[in-house]
C-alpha positions as CSV (number, residue, x, y, z in Angstrom):
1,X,63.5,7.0,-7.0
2,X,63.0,5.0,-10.5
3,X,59.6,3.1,-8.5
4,X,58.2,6.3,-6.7
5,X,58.5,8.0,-10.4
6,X,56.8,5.1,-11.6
7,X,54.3,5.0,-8.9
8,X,52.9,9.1,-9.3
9,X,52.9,8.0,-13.3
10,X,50.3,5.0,-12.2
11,X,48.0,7.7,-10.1
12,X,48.3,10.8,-12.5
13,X,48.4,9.5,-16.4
14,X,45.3,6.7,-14.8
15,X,42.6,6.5,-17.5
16,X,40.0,5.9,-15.3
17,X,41.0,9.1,-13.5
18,X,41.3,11.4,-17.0
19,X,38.0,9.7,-18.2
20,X,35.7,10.0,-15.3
21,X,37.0,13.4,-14.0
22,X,36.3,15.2,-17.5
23,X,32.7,13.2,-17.3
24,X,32.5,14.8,-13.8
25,X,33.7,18.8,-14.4
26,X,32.7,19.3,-18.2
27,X,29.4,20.4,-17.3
28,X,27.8,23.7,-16.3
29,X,26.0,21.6,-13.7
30,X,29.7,21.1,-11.7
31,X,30.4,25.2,-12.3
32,X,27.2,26.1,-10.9
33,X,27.4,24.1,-7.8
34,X,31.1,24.7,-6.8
35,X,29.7,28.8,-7.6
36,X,26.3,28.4,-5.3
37,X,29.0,26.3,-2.4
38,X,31.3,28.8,-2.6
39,X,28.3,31.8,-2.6
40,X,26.2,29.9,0.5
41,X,29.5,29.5,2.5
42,X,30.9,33.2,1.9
43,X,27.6,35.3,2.4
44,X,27.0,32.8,5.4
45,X,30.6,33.2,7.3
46,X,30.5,37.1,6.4
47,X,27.6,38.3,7.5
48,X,28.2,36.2,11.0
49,X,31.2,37.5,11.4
50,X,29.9,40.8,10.3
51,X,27.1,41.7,12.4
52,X,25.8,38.8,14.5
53,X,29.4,39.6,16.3
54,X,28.9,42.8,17.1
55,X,26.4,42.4,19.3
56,X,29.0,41.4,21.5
57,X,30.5,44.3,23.9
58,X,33.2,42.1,26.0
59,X,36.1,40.7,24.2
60,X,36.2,37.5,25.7
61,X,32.1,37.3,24.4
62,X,33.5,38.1,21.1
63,X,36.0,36.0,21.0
64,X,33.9,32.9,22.5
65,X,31.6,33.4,19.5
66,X,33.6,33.5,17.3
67,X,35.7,30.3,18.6
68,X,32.1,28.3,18.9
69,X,31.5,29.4,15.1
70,X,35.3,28.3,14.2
71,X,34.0,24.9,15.4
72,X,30.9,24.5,13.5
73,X,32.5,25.6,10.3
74,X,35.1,23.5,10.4
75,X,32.9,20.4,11.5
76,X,29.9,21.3,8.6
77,X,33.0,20.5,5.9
78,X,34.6,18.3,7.4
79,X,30.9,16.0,7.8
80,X,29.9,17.2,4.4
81,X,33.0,16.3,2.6
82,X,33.0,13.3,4.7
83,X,29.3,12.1,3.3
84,X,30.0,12.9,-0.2
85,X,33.0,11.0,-0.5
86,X,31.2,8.0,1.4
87,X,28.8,8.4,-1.0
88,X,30.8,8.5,-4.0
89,X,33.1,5.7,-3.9
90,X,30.8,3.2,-2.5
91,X,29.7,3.8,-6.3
92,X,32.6,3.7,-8.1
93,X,32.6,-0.4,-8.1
94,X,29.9,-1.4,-6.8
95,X,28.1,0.5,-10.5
96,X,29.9,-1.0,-12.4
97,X,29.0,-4.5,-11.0
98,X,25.2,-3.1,-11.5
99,X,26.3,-2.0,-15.1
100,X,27.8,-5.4,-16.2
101,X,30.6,-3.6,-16.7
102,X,33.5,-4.7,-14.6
103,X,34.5,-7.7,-16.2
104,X,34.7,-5.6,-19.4
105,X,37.4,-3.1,-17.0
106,X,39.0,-6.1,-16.0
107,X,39.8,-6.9,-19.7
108,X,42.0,-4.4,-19.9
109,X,45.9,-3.9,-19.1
110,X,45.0,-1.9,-16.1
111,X,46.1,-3.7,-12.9
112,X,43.9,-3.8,-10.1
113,X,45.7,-1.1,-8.2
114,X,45.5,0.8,-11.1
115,X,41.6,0.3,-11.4
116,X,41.0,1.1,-7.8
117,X,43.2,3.8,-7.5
118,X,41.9,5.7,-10.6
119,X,38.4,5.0,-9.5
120,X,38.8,6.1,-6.3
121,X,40.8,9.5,-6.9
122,X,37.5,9.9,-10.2
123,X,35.1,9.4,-7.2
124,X,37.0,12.1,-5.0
125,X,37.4,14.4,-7.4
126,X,34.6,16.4,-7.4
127,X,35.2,16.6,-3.5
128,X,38.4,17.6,-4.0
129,X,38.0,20.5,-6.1
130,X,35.3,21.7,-3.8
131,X,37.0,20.9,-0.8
132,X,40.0,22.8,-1.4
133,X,37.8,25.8,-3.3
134,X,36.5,26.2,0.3
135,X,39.8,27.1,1.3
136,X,39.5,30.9,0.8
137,X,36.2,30.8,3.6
138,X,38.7,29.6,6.1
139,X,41.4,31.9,5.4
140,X,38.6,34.8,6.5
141,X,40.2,33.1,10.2
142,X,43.3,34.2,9.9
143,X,41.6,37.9,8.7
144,X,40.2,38.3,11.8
145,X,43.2,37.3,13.7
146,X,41.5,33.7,15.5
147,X,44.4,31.7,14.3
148,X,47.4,31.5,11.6
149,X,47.5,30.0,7.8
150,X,50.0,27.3,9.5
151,X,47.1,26.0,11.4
152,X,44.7,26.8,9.0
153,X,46.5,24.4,6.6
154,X,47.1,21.5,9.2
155,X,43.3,21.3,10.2
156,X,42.3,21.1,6.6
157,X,45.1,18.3,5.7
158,X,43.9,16.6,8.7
159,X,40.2,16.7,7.4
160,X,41.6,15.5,4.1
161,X,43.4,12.8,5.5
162,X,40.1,11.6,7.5
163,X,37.9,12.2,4.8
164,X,40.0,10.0,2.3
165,X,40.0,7.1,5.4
166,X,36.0,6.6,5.0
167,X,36.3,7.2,1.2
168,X,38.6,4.4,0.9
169,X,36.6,1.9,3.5
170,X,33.5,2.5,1.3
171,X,35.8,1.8,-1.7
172,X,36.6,-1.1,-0.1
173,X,32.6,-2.6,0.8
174,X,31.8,-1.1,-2.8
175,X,34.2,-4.2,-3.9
176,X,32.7,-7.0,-1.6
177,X,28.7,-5.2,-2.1
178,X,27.0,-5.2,-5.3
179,X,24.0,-2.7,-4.2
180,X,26.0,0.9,-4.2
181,X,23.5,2.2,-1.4
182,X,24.7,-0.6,1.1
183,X,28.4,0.4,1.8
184,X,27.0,4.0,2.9
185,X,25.1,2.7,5.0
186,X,27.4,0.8,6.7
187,X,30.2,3.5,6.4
188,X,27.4,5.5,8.5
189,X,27.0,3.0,11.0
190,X,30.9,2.5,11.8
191,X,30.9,6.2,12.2
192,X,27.8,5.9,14.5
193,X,28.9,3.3,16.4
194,X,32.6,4.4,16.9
195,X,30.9,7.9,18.2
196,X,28.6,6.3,20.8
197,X,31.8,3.7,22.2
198,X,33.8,6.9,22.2
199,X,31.3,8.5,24.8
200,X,30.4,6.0,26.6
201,X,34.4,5.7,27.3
202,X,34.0,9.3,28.0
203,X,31.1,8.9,30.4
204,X,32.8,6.5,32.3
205,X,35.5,8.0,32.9
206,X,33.8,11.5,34.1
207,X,31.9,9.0,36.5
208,X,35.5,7.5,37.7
209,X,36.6,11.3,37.9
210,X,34.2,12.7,40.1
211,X,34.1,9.8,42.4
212,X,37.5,10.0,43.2
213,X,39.9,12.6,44.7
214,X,43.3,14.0,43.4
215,X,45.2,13.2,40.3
216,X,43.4,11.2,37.5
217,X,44.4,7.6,37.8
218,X,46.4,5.9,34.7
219,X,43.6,4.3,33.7
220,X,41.5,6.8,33.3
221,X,44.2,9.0,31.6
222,X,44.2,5.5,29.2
223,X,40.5,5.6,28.5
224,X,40.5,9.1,27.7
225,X,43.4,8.9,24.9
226,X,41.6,5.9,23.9
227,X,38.4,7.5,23.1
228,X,39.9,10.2,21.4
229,X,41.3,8.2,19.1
230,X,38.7,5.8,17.9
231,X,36.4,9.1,17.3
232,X,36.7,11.2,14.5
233,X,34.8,13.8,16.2
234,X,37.2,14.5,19.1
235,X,39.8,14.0,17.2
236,X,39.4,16.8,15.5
237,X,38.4,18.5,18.3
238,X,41.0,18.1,19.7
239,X,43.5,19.3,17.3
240,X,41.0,22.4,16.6
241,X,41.4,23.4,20.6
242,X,45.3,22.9,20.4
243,X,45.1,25.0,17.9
244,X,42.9,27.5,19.0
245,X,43.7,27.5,22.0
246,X,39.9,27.4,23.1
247,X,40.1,25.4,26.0
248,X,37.3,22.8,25.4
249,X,38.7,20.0,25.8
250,X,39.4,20.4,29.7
251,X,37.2,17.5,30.1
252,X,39.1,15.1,28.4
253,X,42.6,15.9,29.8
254,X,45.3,12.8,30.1
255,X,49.4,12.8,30.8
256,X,50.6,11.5,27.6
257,X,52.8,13.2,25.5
258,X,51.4,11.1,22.4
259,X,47.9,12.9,21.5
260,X,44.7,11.4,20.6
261,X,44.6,13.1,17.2
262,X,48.4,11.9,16.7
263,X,47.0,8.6,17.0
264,X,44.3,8.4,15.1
265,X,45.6,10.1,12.2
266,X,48.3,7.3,11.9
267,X,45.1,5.1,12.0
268,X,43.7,7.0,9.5
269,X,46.4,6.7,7.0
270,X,47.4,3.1,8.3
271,X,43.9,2.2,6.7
272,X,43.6,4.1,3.8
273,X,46.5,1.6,2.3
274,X,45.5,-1.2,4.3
275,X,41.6,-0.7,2.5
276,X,43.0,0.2,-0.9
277,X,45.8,-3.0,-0.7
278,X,42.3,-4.8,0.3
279,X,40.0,-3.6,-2.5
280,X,43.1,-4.2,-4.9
281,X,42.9,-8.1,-3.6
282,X,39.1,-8.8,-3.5
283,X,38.4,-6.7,-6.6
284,X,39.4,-9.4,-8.7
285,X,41.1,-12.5,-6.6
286,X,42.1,-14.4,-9.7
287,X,44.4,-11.9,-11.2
288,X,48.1,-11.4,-9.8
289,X,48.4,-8.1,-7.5
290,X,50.5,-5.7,-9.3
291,X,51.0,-1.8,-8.8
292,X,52.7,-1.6,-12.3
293,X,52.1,-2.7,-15.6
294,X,54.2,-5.0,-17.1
295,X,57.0,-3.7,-19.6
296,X,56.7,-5.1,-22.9
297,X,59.2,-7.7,-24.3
């Protein structure tokens, strides 16, 4: 209990975090674009749900609108979120190598946890606040009946759990990558890549599928909960149609009991810590890996 204690003290009194987060909100500039975000996004999902629905006379049209709308919200955060945070922490070292000013951050009693934490949750920031000021345009789902808060809450942790998994891999290149611009890039082109393995999996297995008759073999079952769970993007999903109960994902059906979202979740957060234990090491090899400060004598 003593080191947990210790360990929310290390993330929440963090300098760097204090510092660059003021920096970051003290402006009208931050104010004016969480108020135009929020604005866009409201008058947007209001006047869809307003009067493009209408049009519809079946309920099962309605509702099929309204469920293919529920995706595209939910994937313009969770992509937007996703590229801002990219974008954001491949800065927050790989600046202050183009500053000259990381051997000066290094001086101080800060351990390197402590530095790549508090730069990391500075970069985020601004995400965060907008990310979860966003939260009220979802809630206008559960106003209209499509799903409950519980759900509403689970798909945005799980956005905020996949969100921070990129965030932290760029944290990690901004470490190893003096140019700021470089670790987006190649943040992009994992995402890219993992997307176009995950379809070609897909592909595959529609081919296997329709070439044979009966039950799915157990390979194919295998590839399918494979490619969900190197992809981000039916990952979620995934977890949006068990939620929703939309039925999109007939196409990608399997006989596990583990899901594809289960498992790539648990890779998600398996290498948020293993990229943050990884910046911690490479931002500074020289220096002893610490999480806490040494106690004076």
């Amino acid at each position: 209990m003593k080191y947990i204690k210790r360990f929310v003290m290390v993330i929440f009194t963090n300098p760097i975090v204090t510092k660059e987060i003021k920096q970051r909100t003290r402006g009208l500039k931050f104010s004016f674009t969480i108020a135009s975000w929020l604005f866009v996004m409201t008058l947007f999902t209001i006047v869809y749900l307003t009067s493009y629905t209408k049009s519809f006379v079946e309920i099962s049209e309605f509702k099929n609108s309204v469920l293919t709308f529920c995706f595209f919200l939910i994937f313009l955060f969770a992509g937007f979120f996703g590229l801002l945070t990219t974008i954001l922490c491949s800065q927050a070292i790989a600046k202050e190598k183009e500053n000259q000013t990381l051997d000066i951050l290094l001086s101080t009693p800060l351990t390197n946890f402590e530095i790549i934490v508090g730069k990391m949750i500075a970069a985020a920031g601004e995400v965060i606040i907008l990310f979860f000021s966003a939260a009220p345009i979802l809630v206008l789902l559960y106003f209209y009946g499509i799903t409950s808060m519980r759900d509403i809450l689970l798909i945005m942790l799980y956005v905020f759990v996949v969100i921070l998994f990129y965030g932290s891999l760029s944290l990690l290149l901004s470490t190893l990558i003096k140019k700021s611009i470089v670790p987006t890039v190649i943040v992009v082109v994992f995402i890219v890549v993992s997307t176009i393995l995950s379809y070609f999996i897909v592909a595959v297995v529609q081919n296997r599928y329709l070439s044979n008759t009966g039950q799915p073999l157990q390979s194919q079952n295998l590839l399918n909960l494979i490619a969900i769970s190197i992809n981000s993007a039916l990952a979620l999903l995934e977890l949006i149609n068990s939620r929703l109960n939309s039925g999109f994902d007939a196409f990608l059906q399997y006989s596990y009991m583990l899901k594809g979202y289960q498992i790539h979740l648990i890779i998600c957060i398996a290498g948020t810590v293993l990229n943050i234990y990884l910046s911690t090491l490479f931002l500074s090899p020289l220096r002893k890996i610490r999480i806490f400060r040494r106690k004076p004598s």
